[in-house]
N, C-alpha and C positions, 0 to 999 in steps of 0.2 A: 487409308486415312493418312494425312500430312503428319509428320510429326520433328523435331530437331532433337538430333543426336547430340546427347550430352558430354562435355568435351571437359571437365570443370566439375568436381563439387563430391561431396561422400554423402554418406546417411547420417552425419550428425544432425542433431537440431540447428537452427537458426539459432538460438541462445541457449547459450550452456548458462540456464540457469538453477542448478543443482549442484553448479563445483564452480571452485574460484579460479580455477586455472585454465579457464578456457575450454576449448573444442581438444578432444583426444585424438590424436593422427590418425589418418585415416589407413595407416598403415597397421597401426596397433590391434591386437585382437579383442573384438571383444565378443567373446565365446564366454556365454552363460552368467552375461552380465545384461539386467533389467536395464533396458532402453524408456525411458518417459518423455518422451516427446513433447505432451502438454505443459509439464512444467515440474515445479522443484521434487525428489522426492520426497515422499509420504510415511508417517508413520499411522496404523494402522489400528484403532483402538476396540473392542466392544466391553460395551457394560452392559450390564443387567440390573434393570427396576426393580421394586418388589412388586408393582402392577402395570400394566397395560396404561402406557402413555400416549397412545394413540388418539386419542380426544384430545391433548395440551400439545399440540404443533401450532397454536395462535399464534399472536404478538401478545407477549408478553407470559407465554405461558411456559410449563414447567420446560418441555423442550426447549423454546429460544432462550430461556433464562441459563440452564446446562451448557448451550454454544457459546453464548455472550462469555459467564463463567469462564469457560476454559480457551477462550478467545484474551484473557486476560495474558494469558502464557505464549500462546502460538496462535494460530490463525487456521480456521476450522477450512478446509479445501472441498471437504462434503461429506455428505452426510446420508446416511439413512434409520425411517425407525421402523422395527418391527414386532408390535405388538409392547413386549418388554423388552426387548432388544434394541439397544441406540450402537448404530456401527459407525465412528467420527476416525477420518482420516484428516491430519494436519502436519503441517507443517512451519517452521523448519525441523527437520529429523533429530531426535535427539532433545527436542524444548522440554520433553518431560524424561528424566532419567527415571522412572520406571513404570509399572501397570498401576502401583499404590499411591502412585507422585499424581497420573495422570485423574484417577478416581479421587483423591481428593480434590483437585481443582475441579473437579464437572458433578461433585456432587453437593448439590444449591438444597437451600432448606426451603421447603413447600409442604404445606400438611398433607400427609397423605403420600405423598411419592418422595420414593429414597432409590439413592441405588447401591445395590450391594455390593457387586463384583463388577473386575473387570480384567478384561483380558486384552494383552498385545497381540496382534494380529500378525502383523509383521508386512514385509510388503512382498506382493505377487502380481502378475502380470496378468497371468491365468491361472484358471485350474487343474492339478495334476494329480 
């Protein structure tokens, strides 16, 4: 198979956009430092309901209302629900300074569904 020998270029990203100062030398180590290629880093949230939100993932229902909610602060990057469990990763890192800062801004008033707790996750690559 044909191929062209690269003569040119590191494994950074195309845009450091996660830090202000640009692409890190390609000489620089980076040993046991999280690589995110897709984009800014993440901070890393769960909460927990007191019921199973799984039926309000509409428009307009308790789930989008919680993202829009804490989309007020930062910008929701994704999401998952499970069952009572909402896992929201956003960014930029740091928009909520803590688990009880982030829990009051995503917890919307709706009869019936609260959330109780919530936890920083923190950010990971994989699992170890």
């Amino acid at each position: 198979m044909a191929y062209i020998t690269r003569v040119h270029g590191d494994a950074q990203p195309v845009f450091a956009t996660d830090v202000a100062t640009g692409p890190v030398s390609a000489d620089a180590s980076t040993a046991a430092t999280p690589v995110n290629f897709a984009g800014p880093k993440l901070d890393f949230f769960r909460v927990v309901a007191n019921t199973s939100v799984v039926s309000q993932q509409g428009v307009n229902e308790y789930v989008a209302n919680v993202l829009q909610s804490v989309q007020q602060t930062s910008t929701v990057a994704m999401y998952q629900v499970d069952g009572t469990v909402l896992s929201i990763a956003v960014f930029p890192q740091g928009a909520f300074a803590s688990s009880s800062a982030f829990l009051a801004a995503a917890n919307v008033t709706a009869t019936g569904y609260q959330l109780d707790s919530c936890t920083s996750i923190g950010f990971k690559l994989a699992a170890s």
